[in-house]
N, C-alpha and C positions, 0 to 999 in steps of 0.2 A: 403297486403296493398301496394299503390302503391301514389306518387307523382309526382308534376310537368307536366315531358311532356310525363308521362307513364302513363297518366290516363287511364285506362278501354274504352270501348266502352260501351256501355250497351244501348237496347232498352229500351225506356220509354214512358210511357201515360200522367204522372201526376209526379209533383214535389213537395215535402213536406219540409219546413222547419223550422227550430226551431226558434225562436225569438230576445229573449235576447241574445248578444255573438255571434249571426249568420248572421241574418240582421241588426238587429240597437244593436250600442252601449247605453245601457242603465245605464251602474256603475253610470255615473255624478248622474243622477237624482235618482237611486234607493239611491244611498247614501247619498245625501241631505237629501233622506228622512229618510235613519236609524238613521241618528245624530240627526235629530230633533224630531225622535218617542224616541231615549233614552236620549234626555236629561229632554223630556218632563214626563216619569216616574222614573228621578232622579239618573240613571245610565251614567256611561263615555261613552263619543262617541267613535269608533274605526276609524281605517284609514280607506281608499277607499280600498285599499289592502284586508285588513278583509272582509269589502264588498264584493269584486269580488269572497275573496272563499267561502263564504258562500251563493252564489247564486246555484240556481241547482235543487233543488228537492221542491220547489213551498214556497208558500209564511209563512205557517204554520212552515215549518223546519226551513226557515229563522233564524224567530221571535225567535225560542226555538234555535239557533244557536247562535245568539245574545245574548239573556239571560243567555244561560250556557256558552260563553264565549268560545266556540270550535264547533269544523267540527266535530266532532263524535254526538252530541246532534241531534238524527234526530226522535226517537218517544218518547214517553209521554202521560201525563197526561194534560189536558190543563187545567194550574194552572189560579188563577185572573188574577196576572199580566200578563200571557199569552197574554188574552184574552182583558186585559188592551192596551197593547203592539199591535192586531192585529189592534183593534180598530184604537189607534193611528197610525200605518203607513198607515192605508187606507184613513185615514184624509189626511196627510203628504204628501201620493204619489199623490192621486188625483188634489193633486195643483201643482206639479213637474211632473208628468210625460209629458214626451215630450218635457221640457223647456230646456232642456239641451241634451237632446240624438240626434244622428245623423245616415246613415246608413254605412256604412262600404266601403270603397274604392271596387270600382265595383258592388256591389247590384244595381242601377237603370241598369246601362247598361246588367246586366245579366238577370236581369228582363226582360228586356223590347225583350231581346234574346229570351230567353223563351216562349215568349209569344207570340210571332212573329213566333216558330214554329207551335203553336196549342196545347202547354202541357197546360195541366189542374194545375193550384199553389195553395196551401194551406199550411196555417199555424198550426203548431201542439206545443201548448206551454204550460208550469205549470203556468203562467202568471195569475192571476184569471181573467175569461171573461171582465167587466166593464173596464179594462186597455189595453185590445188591440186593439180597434176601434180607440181609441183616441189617441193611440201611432202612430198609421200607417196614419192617419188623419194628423197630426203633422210633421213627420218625410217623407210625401209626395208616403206614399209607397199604398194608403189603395186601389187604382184602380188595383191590379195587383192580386187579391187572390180573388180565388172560395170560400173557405170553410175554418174558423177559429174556430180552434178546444184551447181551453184554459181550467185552473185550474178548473174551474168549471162546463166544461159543461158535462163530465162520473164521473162516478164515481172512477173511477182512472185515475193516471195521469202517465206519464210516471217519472218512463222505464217500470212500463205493458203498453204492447203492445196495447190493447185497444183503445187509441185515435189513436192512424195513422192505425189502421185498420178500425175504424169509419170512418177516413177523407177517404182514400181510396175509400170505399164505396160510399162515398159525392160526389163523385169525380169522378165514374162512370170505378176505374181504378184497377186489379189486386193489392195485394201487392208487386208482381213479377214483375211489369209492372211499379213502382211509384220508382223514387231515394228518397230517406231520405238524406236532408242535414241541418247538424248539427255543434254543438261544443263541445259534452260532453259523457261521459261516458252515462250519463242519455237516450242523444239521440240513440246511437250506438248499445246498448240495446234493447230498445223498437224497433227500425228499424229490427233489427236481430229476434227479436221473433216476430214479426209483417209478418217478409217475404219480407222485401224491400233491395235492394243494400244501400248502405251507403257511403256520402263521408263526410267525418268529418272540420271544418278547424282550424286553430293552435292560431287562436287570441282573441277566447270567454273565456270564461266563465264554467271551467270545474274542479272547484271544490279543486285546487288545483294538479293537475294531466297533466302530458301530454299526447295527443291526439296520439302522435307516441307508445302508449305501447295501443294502441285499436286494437279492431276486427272492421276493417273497408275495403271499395273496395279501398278506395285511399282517401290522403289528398290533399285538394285543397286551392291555397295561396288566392284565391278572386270566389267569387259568378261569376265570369262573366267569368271563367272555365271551366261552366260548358256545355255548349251549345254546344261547337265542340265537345263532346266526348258524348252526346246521338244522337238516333237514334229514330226518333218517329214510334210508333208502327201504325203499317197499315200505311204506308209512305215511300218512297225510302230512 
């Protein structure tokens, strides 16, 4: 693992990134909407804090993260209230999402780096699909991505590997050939048993965990990093 100005070199075809925590700040808005899915089935709201660590492994662990009041609550039974609970946050988010979230200090400019070389960009996220058209619509980002890969569209979602070997695919590109950039444990995972390089960064959304105890190529302080340190494939 490496940072700063020891980043890697690595050739690439295609760039993959994670969502929530990587490109856009979403806690504002995800969290407006936890307080109002639990006050609305009669339970305390939590801080934004709780929020942020219970974000990570898609929108189902949430909900059961929520309810059972802890980060270990991640499979189950899907009880009423569950299902009561999923109900209400898809109600909840579909009015908040985007009204609050922004993209991260350097995301447009790295983008637009990127894209300016010829790499192929996609999105790979637990996010359920109907919330990320209108996130990236909102937050200015939705021109810059080939292939969006979300909660619903395999049947699993990361960390199996799965969706970023699909996107890969989508993408026309090696898993050897594609960077994985991320913010979690979740992503670092899937990228690694997928077969992609990995750069992870230190300001998302990772569950309560730091990014410096991952199996990653390097951590990077902003999205617009990462451009001087690939190498496009079939390209000087």
């Amino acid at each position: 693992m490496t940072t700063g100005t020891t980043l890697p070199h690595l050739e690439a075809r295609a760039v993959l990134f994670d969502l929530d925590g990587t490109l856009v700040d979403t806690l504002p808005d995800l969290h407006v909407a936890v307080c109002a899915t639990l006050t609305e089935i009669g339970r305390p709201i939590v801080t934004q804090e709780t929020t942020r660590a219970y974000i990570g492994k898609g929108l189902r662990v949430l909900i059961r993260r929520l309810l059972a009041g802890s980060l270990a609550a991640t499979d189950g039974e899907d009880t009423p209230q569950h299902v009561q609970a999923l109900a209400a946050f898809r109600t909840h988010y579909a009015r908040e999402n985007g009204c609050h979230s922004h993209p991260y200090p350097g995301v447009v400019d790295g983008l637009r780096a990127l894209k300016a070389r010829g790499l192929a960009l996609g999105v790979v996220t637990n996010k359920p699909d109907v919330f990320i058209a209108p996130l990236l619509e909102k937050t200015g980002l939705s021109g810059f991505f080939d292939v969006l890969v979300g909660g619903d569209t395999l049947p699993r979602i990361k960390p199996d590997p799965m969706p970023v070997v699909w996107a890969c695919g989508r993408l026309g590109a090696l898993p050897k050939e594609t960077l994985f950039v991320g913010d979690s444990l979740n992503d670092a995972l899937a990228a690694r048993a997928a077969g992609c390089p990995v750069f992870l960064l230190p300001y998302g959304y990772n569950e309560d965990q730091d990014v410096r105890h991952l199996d990653c190529d390097a951590i990077i302080a902003a999205i617009s990093d990462i451009e001087p340190h690939l190498r496009t494939v079939g390209r000087p």
